[in-house]
SEZAPA-252474 format. One line per 8 residues: number of its first residue (from 1); their letters; for each residue x, y, z of N, C-alpha, C, O. Coordinates in Angstrom, 2 decimals. Layout:
SEZAPA-252474
NUM) a) X Y Z X Y Z X Y Z X Y Z; ... $
end
This chain:
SEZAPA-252474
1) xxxxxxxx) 7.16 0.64 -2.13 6.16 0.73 -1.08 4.93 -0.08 -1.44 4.21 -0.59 -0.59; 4.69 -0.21 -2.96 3.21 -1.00 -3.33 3.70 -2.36 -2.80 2.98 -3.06 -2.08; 4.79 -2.66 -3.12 5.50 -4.04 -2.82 5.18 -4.80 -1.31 4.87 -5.92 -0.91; 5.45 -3.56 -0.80 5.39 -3.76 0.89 3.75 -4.10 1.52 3.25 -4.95 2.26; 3.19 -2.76 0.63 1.73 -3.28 1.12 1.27 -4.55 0.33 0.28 -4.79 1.01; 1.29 -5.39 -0.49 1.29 -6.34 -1.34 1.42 -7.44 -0.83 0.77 -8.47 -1.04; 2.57 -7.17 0.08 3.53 -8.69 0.82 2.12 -8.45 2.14 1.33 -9.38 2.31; 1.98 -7.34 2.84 1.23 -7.43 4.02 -0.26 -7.84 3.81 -0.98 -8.27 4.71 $
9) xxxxxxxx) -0.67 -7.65 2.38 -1.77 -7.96 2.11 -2.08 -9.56 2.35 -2.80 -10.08 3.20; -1.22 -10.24 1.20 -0.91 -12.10 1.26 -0.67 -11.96 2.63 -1.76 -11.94 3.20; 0.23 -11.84 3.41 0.46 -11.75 4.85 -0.79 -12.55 5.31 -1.00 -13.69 5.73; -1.61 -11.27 4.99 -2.80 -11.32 6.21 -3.98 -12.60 5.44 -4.57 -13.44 6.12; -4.10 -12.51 4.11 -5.23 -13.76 3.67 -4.66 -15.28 4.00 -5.27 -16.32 4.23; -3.23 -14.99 3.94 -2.68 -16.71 4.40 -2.53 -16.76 5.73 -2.27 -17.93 5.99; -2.58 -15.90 7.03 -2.62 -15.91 8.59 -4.54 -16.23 8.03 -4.86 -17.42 7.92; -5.51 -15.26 7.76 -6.39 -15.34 7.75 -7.16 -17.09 7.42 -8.01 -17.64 8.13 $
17) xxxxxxxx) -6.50 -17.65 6.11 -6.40 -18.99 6.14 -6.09 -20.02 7.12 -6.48 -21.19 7.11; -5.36 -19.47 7.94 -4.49 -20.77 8.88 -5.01 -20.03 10.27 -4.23 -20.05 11.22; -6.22 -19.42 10.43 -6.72 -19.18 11.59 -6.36 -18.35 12.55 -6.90 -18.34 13.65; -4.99 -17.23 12.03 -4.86 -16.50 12.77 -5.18 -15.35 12.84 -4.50 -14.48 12.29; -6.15 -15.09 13.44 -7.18 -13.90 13.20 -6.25 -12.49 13.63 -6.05 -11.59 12.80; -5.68 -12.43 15.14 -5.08 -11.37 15.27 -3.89 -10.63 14.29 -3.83 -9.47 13.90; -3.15 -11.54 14.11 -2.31 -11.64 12.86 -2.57 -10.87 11.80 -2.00 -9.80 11.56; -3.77 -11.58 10.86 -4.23 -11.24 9.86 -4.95 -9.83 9.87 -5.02 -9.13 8.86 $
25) xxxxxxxx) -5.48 -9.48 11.10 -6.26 -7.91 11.10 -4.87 -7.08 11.21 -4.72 -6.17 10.40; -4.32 -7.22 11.72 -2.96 -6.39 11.93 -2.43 -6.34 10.44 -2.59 -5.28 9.84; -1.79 -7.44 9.74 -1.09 -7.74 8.14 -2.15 -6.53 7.80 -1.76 -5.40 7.48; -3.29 -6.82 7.88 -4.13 -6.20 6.37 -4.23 -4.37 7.30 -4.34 -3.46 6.48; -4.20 -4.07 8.21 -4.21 -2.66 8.38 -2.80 -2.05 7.91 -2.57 -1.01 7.30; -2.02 -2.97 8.35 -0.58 -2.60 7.80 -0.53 -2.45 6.27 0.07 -1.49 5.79; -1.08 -3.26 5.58 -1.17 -2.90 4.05 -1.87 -2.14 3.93 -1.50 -1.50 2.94; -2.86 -1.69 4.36 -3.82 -0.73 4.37 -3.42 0.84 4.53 -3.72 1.76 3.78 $
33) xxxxxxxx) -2.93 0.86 5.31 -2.36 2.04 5.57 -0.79 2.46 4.29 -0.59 3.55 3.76; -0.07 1.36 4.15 0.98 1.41 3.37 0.47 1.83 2.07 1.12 2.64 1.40; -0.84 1.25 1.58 -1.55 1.27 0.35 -2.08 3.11 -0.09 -2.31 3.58 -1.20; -2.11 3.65 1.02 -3.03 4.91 1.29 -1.59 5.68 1.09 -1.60 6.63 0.32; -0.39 5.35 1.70 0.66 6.42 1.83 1.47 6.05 0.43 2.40 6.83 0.23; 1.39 5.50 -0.12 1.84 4.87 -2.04 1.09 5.86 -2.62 1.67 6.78 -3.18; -0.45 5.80 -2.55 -1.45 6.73 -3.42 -0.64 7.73 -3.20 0.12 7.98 -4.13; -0.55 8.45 -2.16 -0.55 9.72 -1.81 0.75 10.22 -2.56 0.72 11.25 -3.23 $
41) xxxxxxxx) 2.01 9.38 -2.41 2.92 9.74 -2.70 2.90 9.71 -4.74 3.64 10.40 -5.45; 2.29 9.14 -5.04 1.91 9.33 -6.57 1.31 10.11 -6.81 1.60 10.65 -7.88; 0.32 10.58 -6.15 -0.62 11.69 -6.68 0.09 12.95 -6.20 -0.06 13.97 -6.88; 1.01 12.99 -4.84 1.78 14.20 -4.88 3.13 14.65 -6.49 3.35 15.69 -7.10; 3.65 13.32 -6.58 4.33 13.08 -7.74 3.96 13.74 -9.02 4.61 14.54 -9.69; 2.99 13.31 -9.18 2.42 13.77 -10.52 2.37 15.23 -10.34 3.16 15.97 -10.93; 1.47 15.66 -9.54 1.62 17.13 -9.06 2.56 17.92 -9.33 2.48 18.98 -9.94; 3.58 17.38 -8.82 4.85 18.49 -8.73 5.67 17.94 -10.29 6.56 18.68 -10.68 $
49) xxxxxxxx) 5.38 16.74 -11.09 5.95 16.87 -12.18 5.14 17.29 -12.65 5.68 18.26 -13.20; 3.79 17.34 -13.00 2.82 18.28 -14.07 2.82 20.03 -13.60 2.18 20.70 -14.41; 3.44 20.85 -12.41 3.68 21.79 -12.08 4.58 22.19 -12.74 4.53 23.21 -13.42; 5.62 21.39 -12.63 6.99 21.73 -13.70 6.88 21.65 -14.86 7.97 21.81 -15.42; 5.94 21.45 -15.63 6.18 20.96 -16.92 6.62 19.85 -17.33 7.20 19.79 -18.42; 6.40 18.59 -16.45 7.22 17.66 -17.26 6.17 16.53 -17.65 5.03 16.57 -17.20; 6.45 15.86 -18.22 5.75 14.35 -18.92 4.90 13.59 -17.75 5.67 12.90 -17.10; 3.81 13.52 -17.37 3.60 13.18 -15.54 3.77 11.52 -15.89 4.19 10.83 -14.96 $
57) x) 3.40 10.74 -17.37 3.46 9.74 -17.39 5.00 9.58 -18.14 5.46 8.46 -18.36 $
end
């Protein structure tokens, strides 16, 4: 998923480069949002492995 928001990020600075503005606001909310649901899913992660007892790293 970091991957995904990563690709949408470049997405949007190389539309942003080549003038395509609508493009590029769209790429970068799309990573934006992808970026927020990655966190989340790590910090739930850790959670439920440091709940269990296990190694979180």
């Amino acid at each position: 998923m970091l991957g995904w928001a990563l690709v949408f990020a470049l997405l949007a600075v190389l539309a942003g480069v080549l003038g395509f503005a609508g493009l590029a606001g769209f790429a970068a909310t799309v990573a934006k949002i992808l970026f927020v649901v990655f966190l989340v899913l790590l910090v739930a992660t850790f959670a439920v492995r440091a709940f269990r007892g296990r190694s979180v790293l």
